[in-house]
VMD Tcl script that draws the C-alpha trace (Angstrom):
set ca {
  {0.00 0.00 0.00}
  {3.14 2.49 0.20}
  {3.37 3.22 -3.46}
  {-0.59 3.66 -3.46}
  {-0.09 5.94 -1.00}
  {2.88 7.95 -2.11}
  {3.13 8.39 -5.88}
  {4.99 10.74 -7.37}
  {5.36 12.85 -4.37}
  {8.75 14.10 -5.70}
  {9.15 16.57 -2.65}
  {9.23 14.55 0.21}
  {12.55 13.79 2.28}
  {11.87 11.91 5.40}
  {9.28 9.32 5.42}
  {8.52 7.44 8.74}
  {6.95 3.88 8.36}
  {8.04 2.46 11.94}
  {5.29 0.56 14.06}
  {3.98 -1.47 10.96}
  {3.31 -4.74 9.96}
  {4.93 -4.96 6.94}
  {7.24 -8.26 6.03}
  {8.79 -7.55 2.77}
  {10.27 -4.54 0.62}
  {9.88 -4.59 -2.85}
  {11.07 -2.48 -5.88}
  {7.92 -0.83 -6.67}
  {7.49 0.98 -3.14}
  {9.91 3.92 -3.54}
  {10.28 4.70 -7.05}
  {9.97 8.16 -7.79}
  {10.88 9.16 -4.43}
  {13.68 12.05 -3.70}
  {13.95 10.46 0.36}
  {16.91 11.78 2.56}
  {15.87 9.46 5.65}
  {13.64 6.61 5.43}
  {13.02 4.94 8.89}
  {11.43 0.87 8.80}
  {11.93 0.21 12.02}
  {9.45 -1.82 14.42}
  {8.34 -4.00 11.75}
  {8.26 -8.06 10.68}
  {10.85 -7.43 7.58}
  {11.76 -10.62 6.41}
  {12.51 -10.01 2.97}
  {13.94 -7.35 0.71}
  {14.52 -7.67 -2.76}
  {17.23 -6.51 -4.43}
  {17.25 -2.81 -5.91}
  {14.88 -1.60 -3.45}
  {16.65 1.33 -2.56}
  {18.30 1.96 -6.03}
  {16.11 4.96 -6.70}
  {16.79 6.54 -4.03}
  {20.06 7.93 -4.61}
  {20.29 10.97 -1.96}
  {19.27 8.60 1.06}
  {21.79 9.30 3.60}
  {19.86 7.77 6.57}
  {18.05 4.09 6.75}
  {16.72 2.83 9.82}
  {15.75 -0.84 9.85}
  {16.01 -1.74 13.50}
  {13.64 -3.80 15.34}
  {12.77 -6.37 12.70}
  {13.35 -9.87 11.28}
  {16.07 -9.28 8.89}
  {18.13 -12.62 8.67}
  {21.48 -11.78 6.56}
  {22.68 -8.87 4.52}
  {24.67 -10.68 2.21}
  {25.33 -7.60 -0.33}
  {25.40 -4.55 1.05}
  {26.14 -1.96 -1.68}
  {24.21 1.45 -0.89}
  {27.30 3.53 -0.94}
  {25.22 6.82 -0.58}
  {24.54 6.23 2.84}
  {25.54 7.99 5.85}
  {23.62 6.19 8.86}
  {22.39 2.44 8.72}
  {20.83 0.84 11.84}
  {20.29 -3.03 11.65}
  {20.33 -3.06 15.44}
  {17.95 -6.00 17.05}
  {17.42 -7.72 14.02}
  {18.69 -11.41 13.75}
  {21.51 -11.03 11.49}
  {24.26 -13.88 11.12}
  {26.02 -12.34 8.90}
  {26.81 -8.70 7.59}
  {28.71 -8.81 4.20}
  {29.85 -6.29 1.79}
  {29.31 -5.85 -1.96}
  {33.29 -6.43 -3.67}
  {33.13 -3.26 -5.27}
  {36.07 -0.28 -5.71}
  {33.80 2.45 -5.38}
  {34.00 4.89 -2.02}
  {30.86 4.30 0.34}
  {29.95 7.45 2.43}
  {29.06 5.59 5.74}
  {29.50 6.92 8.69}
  {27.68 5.14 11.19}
  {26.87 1.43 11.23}
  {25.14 -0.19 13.77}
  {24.72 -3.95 13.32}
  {24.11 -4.36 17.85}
  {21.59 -7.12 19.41}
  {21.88 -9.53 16.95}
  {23.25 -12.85 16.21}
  {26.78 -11.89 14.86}
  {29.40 -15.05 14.93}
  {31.88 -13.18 12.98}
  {33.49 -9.54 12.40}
  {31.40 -8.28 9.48}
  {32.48 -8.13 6.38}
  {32.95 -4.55 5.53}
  {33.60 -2.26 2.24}
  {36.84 -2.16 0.85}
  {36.53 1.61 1.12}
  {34.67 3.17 3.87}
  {34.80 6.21 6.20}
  {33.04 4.18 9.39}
  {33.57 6.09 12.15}
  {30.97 4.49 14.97}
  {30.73 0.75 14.66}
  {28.59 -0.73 17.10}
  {28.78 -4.50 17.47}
  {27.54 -5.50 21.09}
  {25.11 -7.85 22.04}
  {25.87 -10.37 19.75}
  {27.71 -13.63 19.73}
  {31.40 -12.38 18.89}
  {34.02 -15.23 19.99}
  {36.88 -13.49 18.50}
  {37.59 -10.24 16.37}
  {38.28 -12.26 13.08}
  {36.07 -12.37 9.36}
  {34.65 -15.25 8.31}
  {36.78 -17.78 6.77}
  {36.26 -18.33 3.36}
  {34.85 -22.02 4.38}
  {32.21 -20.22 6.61}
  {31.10 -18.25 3.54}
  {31.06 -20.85 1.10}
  {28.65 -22.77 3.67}
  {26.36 -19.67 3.51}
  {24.24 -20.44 0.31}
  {23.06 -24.06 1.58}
  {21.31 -21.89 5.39}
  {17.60 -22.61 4.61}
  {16.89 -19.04 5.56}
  {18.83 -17.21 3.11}
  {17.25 -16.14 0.01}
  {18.17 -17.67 -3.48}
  {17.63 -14.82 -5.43}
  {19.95 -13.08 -2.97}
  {23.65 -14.98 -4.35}
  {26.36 -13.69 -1.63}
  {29.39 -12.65 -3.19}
  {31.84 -14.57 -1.00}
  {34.75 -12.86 -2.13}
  {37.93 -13.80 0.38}
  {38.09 -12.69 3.50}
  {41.50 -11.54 3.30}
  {40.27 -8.29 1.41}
  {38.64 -7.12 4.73}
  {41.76 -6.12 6.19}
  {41.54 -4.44 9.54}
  {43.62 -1.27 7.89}
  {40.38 -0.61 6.89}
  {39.07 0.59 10.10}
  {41.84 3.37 10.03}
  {38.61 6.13 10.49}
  {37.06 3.93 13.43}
  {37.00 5.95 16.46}
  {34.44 4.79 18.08}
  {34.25 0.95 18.85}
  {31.52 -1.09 20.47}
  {32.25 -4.78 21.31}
  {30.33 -4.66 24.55}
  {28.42 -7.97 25.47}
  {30.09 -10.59 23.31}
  {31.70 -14.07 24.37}
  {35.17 -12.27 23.51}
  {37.26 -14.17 26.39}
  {40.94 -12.29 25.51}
  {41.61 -8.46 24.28}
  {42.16 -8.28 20.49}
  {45.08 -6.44 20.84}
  {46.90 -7.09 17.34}
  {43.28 -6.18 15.64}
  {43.36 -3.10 17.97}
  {46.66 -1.77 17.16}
  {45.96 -1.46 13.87}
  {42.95 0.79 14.60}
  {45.24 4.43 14.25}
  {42.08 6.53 15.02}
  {40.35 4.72 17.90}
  {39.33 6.72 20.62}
  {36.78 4.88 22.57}
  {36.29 1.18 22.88}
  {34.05 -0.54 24.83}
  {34.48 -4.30 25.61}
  {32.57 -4.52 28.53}
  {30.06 -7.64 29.94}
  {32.68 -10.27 27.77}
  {34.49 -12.96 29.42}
  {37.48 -11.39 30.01}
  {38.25 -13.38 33.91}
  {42.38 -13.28 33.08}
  {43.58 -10.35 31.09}
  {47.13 -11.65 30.43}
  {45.65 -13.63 27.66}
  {45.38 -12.00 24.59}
  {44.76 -12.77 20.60}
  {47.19 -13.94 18.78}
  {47.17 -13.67 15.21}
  {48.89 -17.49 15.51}
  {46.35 -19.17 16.98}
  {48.75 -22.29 17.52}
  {51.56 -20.25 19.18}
  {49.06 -18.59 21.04}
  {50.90 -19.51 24.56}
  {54.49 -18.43 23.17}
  {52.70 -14.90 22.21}
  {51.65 -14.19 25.98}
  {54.60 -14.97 27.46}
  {56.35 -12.48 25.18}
  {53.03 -10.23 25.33}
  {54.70 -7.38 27.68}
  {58.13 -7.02 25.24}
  {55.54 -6.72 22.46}
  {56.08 -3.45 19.99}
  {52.54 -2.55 19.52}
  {50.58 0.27 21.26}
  {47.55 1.87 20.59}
  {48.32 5.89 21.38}
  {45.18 7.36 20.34}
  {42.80 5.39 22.75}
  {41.06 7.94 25.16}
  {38.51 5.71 26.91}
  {38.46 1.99 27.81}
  {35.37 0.62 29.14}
  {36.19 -2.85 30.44}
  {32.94 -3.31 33.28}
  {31.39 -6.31 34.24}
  {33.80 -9.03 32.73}
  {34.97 -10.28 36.25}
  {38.65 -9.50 36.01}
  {40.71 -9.99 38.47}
  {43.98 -7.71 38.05}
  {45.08 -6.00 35.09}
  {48.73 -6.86 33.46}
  {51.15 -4.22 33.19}
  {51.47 -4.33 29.72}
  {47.48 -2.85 29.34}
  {49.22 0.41 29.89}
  {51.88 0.32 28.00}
  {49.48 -0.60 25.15}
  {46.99 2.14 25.60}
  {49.88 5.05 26.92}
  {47.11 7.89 26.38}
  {44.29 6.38 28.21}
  {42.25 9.16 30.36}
  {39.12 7.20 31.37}
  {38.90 3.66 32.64}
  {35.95 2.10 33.60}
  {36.33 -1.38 35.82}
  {33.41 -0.88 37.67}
  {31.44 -4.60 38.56}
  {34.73 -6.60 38.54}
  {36.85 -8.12 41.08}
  {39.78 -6.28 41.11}
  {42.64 -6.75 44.23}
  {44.50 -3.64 44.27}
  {47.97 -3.50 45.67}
  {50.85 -0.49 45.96}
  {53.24 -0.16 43.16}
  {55.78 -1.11 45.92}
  {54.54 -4.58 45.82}
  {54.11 -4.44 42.13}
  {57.76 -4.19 41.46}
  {57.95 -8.05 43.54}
  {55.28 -9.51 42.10}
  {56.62 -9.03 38.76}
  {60.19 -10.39 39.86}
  {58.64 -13.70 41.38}
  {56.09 -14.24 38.47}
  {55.11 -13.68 34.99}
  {51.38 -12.92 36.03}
  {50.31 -10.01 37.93}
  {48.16 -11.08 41.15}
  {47.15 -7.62 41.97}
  {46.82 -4.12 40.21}
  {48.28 -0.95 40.75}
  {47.47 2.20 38.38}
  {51.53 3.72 39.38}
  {51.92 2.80 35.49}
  {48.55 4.77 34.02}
  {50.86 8.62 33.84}
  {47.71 10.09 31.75}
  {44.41 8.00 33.93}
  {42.09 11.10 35.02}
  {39.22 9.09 35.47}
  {38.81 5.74 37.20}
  {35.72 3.64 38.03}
  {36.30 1.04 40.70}
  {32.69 0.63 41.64}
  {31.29 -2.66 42.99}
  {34.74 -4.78 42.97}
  {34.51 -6.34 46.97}
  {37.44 -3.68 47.37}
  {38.70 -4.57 51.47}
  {41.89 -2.24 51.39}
  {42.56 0.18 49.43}
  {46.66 0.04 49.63}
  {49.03 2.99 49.70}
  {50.86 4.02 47.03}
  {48.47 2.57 44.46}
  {47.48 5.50 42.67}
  {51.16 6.69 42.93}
  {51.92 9.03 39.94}
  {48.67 9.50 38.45}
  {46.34 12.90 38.35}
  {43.22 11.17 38.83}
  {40.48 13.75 38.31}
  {37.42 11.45 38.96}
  {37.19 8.17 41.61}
  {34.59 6.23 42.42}
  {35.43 4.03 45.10}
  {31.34 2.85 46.05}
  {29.82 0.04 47.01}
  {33.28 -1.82 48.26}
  {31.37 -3.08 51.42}
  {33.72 -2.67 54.43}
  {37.09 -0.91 52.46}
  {39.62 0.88 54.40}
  {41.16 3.05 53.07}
  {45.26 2.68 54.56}
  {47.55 5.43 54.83}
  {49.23 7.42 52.22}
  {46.22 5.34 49.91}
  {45.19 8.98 48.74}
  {47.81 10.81 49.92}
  {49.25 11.82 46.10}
  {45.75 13.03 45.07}
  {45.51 15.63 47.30}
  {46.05 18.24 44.35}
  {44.25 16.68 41.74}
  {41.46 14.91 42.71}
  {37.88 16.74 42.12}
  {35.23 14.12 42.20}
  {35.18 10.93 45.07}
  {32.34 8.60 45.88}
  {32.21 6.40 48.74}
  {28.71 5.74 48.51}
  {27.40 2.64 50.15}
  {30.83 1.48 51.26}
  {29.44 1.13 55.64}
  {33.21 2.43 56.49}
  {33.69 3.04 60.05}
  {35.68 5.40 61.98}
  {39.02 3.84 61.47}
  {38.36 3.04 57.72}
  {37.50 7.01 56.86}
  {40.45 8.43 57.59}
  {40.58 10.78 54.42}
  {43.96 13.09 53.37}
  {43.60 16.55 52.69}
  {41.92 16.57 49.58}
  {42.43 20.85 48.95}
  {40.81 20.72 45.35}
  {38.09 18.42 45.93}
  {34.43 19.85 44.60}
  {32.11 16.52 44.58}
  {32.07 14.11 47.28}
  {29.48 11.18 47.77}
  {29.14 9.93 51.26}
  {25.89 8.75 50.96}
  {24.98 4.98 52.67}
  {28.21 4.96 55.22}
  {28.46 4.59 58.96}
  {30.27 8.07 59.44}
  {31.17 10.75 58.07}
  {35.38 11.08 57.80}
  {37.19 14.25 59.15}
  {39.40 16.68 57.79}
  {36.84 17.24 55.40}
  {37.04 20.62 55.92}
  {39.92 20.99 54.54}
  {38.29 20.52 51.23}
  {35.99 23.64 49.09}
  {33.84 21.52 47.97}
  {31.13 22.24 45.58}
  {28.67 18.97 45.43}
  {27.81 16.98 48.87}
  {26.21 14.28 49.60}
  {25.32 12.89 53.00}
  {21.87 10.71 51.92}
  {20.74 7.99 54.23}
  {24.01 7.80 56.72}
  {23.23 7.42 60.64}
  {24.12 11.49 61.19}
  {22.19 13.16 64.61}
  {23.90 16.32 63.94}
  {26.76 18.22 61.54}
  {29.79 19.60 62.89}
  {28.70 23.49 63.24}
  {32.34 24.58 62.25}
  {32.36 22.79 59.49}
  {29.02 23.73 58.28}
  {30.30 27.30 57.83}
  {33.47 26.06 55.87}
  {31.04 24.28 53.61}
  {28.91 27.67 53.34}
  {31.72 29.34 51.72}
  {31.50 27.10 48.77}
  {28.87 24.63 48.98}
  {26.15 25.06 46.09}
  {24.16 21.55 46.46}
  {24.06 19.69 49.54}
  {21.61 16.23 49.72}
  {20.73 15.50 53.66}
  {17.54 13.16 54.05}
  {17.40 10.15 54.90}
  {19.49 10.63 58.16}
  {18.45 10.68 62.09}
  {19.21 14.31 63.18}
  {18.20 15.65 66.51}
  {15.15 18.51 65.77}
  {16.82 20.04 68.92}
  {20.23 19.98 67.55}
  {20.05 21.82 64.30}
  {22.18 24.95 64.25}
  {24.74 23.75 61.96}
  {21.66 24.61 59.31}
  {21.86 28.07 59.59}
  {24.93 28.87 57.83}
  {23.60 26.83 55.16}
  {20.33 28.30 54.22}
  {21.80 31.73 55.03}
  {24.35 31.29 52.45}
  {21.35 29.93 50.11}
  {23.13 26.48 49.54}
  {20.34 24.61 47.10}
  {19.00 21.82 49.41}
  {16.72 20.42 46.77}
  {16.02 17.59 49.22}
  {15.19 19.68 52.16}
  {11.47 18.69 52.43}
  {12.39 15.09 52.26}
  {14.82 15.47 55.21}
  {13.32 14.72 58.67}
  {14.84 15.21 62.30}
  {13.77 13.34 65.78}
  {12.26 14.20 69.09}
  {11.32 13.33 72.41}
  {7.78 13.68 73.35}
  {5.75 11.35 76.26}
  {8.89 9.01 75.95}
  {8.29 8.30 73.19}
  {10.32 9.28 69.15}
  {8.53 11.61 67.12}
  {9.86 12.53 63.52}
  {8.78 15.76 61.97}
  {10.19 17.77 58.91}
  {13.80 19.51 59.15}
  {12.85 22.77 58.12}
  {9.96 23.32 60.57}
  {9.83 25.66 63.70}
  {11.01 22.76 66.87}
  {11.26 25.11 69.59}
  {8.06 24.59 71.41}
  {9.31 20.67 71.82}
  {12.73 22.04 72.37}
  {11.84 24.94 75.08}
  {11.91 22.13 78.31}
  {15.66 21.15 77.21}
  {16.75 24.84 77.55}
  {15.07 25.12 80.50}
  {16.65 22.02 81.38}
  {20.07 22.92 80.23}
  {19.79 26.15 82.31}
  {19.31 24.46 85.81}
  {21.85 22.60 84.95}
  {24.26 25.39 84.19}
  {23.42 27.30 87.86}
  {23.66 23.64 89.78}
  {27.25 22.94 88.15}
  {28.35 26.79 89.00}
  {27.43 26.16 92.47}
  {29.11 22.79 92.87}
  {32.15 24.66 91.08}
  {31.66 27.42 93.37}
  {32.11 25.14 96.47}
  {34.51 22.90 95.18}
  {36.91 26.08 94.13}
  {36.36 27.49 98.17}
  {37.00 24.11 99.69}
  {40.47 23.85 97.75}
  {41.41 27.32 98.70}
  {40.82 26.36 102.70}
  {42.82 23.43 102.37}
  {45.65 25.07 100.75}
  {45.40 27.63 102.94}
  {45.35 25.16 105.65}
  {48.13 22.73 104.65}
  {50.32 25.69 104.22}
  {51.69 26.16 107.50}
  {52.99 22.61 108.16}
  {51.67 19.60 110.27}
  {52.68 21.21 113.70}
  {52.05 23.93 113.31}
  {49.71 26.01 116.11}
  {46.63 27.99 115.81}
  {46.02 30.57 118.81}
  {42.85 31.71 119.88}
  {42.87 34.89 122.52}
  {39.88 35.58 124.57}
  {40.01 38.90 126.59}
  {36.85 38.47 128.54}
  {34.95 34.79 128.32}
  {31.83 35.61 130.47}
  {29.87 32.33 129.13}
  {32.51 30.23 131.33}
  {32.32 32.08 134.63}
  {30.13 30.64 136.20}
  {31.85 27.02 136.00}
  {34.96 28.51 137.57}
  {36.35 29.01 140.83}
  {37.10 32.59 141.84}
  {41.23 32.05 142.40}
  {41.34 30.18 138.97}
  {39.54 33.30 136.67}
  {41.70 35.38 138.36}
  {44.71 33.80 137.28}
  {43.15 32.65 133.65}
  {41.72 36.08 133.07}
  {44.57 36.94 130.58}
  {45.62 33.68 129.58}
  {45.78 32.97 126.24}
  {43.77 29.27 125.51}
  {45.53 27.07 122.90}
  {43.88 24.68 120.67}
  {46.54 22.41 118.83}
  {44.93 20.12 116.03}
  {44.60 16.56 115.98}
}
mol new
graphics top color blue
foreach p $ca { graphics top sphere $p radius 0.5 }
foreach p [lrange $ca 0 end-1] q [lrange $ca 1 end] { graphics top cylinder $p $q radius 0.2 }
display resetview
C-alpha cells in the first residue's frame, strides 16, 4: 500500500513507516521518491529484494532496526551515511566487492546474532561501529569455508547470491577512520590487541560484559603459538596511542597486566566498575613481577595520563598505599566496596588533583575514613556509610552528599566552611536531633540549594516516646523544656564549682603552714565560762591565752 499511497510525491525527504506490519520490501514501493531518511523500524521485515533502494540515490539515513532481517549478504548502498540493523537477527553482515567509495558513517549492526566480524567495504569512512550484544568469539572475518557454507542456510534467500569474495580483502587497515568501537556484550574471552593496534584513530572502545576473567591472555594472530605470544606479550612493539577511553565493566577481572598500559599510553578514562579487582601499591608491584610472569594484583603507578577511574562494585577490602602513585586522577569512584579501608598514604598523592570521590554505600567506620587533605576536591558522595570522615574541611567543595548515613547532627564549624563554597548539599534520609540543628543556619543563610530539604526529617522526644517531623519546621516549642533544662543545669554545676573552688582554697590555705604547726585563739573576757569557775582560777586565767593544737 506504500506506493498507493505515495506516488509521485517528488518533494518529500523523510518518510517514517516504523510501528507497521509490513514483512517484505519490494522495488515498486519507492520509485519516484527524492527520500533523505527513510526509517522501517518496528516491523516483521523478512525479505527485501534486491534494488529496493536503487532509486533513491540521496538517502543518507536508513533505519531498519527492530525487525526480522536474517542476513545482509550484499550490502552496496554507498550513498549512505547512517544504517541501523540493530535488534534484528543477522548472522552475517557482508559487503558488496566493489572499488567504489561508500559514504558511511555510522553502522550499527548491535543485538543480533553476529558469529563473525562483518564483512565490511573495501573503502569506507566508518567512524561508529557498534557491534555489542551479539555472539562475537573473536575479532576475526569469516573464513572463506564459513562463507562458502552460507548459500546451503535454509533461511537465506536464493535470489539473494552472496558474493563470497575472500576474507582476506577485509583487512583491519580498513578501520583506520574507526573511532568509536563497540564490542560490549560478546563471548570475547581475551583483548584483540593485534586487531586493535591497527585501529590508528580509535578513541573509545568498549568491551565490557565479555568474558574477560584473566587479562594476560590475549589474541594472537597465531592461533597455535598462542601460549608463546603471551609470554612475550609485555616485550611486544605494539601500542595503541590514540585510545582515550576503555570501558572494560562487568567481565569479572581480576587484576590487570602491566602491559594494558603500556598498550593504551594515552588512556584518560577507565571504567572497571562490577569486577573483582585486588589492588595493591606499586611497591609490591615491582615483587610480584620479579617472582612471576602474572600479575596477582593491580596498581594504576603505570597509568601517567588515567584522570578518570571507576572502581565501583569490585569487593574492594583495602585500598593500599601508594596505588594510585603518579597519576592525576580527576574522577574516583570508590562505592559500594562493602567494608574498604582506606590505609595510609592510599590517597595521599591526590591531594592536588582529585575533584570528584564517591564512597557511597561502602558502611566504612571510623578507622576506615580516615581521608587526606583533599584541597581541590568539589564533589564528594558519602551517601549509605556509617560516618562521616574528618578533615573534610579541609576541602571547598562544591557537590555533597550525606543521603541515608546514621548522622544526629553536623559539625557546626564545618558547616560554615562548607557555606563558603557549597552550592548543592543532599541531607535526608538521616536521624538528626530537631533540637540539635544549628549547623543549618549557615547553610540556608548562604542559600546552599538543598533540593532535598522537604524530604529530610529530624527526631524528638515527646511522652517518651520518638517523634519525627520535617527539618525545616519551627522545633522550639518541643525544644523549650531542654533549655530550660540545660539552664538548671548550668546554675547547679556553678554552684558545685563554686564550692569545690572554696573548699580547695581552705585546704591550701590550711596545709600551708605545716603539720605542727599552732593555731592561737585569745579571749580577753569569756563571760559564758564564769560561772563554772572558781574565783582564784579566773583570776589567774583572766589573761591567759587558751591554745587549741589540732589533731
Amino acid at each position: 500500500m506504500v506506493s498507493c499511497y505515495l506516488p509521485n510525491a517528488t518533494s518529500l525527504e523523510m518518510l517514517d513507516l516504523s510501528g507497521n506490519n509490513m514483512v517484505k520490501l519490494s522495488m515498486e514501493m519507492f520509485v519516484s521518491l527524492q527520500l533523505l531518511e527513510l526509517n522501517l523500524s518496528n516491523n516483521y521485515i523478512m525479505e527485501i529484494d534486491r534494488g529496493t533502494f536503487d532509486t533513491l540515490k540521496g538517502l543518507t539515513v536508513l533505519n531498519l532496526a527492530r525487525s526480522s532481517i536474517h542476513c545482509i549478504s550484499s550490502f552496496d548502498l554507498t550513498q549512505l551515511h547512517f544504517l541501523n540493523l540493530s535488534s534484528n537477527a543477522l548472522g552475517f553482515f557482508l559487503s558488496s566487492d566493489t572499488e567504489e567509495p561508500y559514504r558511511l558513517r555510522n553502522l550499527d549492526l548491535s543485538h543480533n546474532k553476529l558469529f563473525y566480524f562483518p564483512v565490511l567495504p573495501k573503502f569506507h569512512a566508518i567512524q561508529y561501529l557498534n557491534l555489542s550484544g551479539n555472539t562475537l568469539a573473536a575479532i576475526t572475518p569469516p573464513s572463506a569455508e564459513a562463507l562458502a557454507n552460507l548459500g546451503s542456510l535454509s533461511w537465506h534467500e536464493a535470489s539473494a547470491e552472496p558474493n563470497l569474495f575472500s576474507s582476506d580483502q577485509n583487512k583491519t587497515s580498513d578501520l583506520m577512520h574507526v573511532t568509536d568501537l563497540d564490542l560490549s556484550g560478546n563471548h570475547l574471552t581475551s583483548l584483540p590487541v593485534h586487531f586493535l593496534s591497527n585501529l590508528n584513530s580509535l578513541q573509545y572502545l568498549n568491551v565490557a560484559h565479555n568474558c574477560h576473567e584473566n587479562m594476560t591472555d590475549v589474541s594472537s594472530p597465531d592461533t597455535s603459538n598462542q601460549m608463546a605470544n603471551i609470554m612475550t606479550l609485555s616485550e611486544m612493539d605494539v601500542t595503541l596511542i590514540s585510545l582515550r577511553i576503555l570501558d572494560l565493566q562487568g567481565d569479572d577481572i581480576r587484576s590487570l597486566p602491566q602491559w594494558l598500559f603500556n598498550f593504551v599510553p594515552e588512556i584518560e578514562h577507565l571504567n572497571l566498575m562490577h569486577n573483582s579487582i585486588k589492588l595493591c601499591s606499586n611497591r609490591h608491584v615491582k615483587k610480584d613481577q620479579s617472582a612471576s610472569k602474572e600479575r596477582v594484583c593491580t596498581s594504576f603507578s603505570g597509568a601517567l595520563h588515567l584522570n578518570y577511574l571507576n572502581l565501583r562494585g569490585n569487593h574492594i577490602k583495602q585500598l593500599p598505599p601508594y596505588v594510585f602513585h603518579q597519576t592525576a586522577l580527576v574522577s574516583l569512584d570508590l562505592s559500594d566496596n562493602k567494608d574498604m579501608k582506606i590505609a595510609a598514604n592510599a590517597l595521599g598523592s591526590l591531594g592536588r588533583s582529585l575533584q570528584i570521590l564517591s564512597l557511597n554505600g561502602n558502611q566504612m567506620n571510623d578507622s576506615q575514613t580516615k581521608l587526606p587533605c583533599l584541597k581541590v576536591l568539589k564533589s564528594l558522595d558519602l551517601s549509605k556509610l556509617s560516618v562521616i570522615p574528618p578533615n573534610l574541611y579541609c576541602s571547598h567543595l562544591e557537590t555533597l552528599d550525606l543521603q541515608h548515613n546514621s548522622l544526629h547532627l553536623l559539625d557546626k564549624k564545618v558547616a560554615f566552611v562548607w557555606a563558603k563554597s557549597l552550592t548543592r548539599l543532599c541531607i535526608s534520609g538521616n536521624p538528626f536531633s530537631c533540637c540539635s540543628l544549628k549547623w543549618l543556619e549557615p547553610l540556608q543563610i548562604a542559600r546552599v540549594n538543598m533540593s532535598d530539604l522537604d524530604d529530610a526529617h529530624c527526631i524528638y522526644r515527646s511522652d517518651n516516646m520518638s517523634v519525627r517531623a520535617n527539618v525545616s519546621n519551627d522545633h522550639s516549642q518541643h525544644c523549650s523544656h531542654l533549655a530550660g533544662n540545660s539552664y538548671l543545669y548550668l546554675v547547679r554545676m556553678s554552684i558545685i564549682l563554686a564550692v569545690f573552688t572554696l573548699c580547695s582554697v581552705a585546704c591550701f590555705m590550711f596545709k600551708k603552714g605545716g603539720p605542727k604547726s599552732h593555731i592561737t585563739f585569745k579571749f580577753k573576757s569569756n563571760k559564758i565560762a564564769s560561772e563554772t569557775i572558781s574565783p582564784s582560777k579566773d583570776r589567774e586565767t583572766e589573761d591567759m591565752p587558751m591554745e587549741f593544737i589540732p589533731n
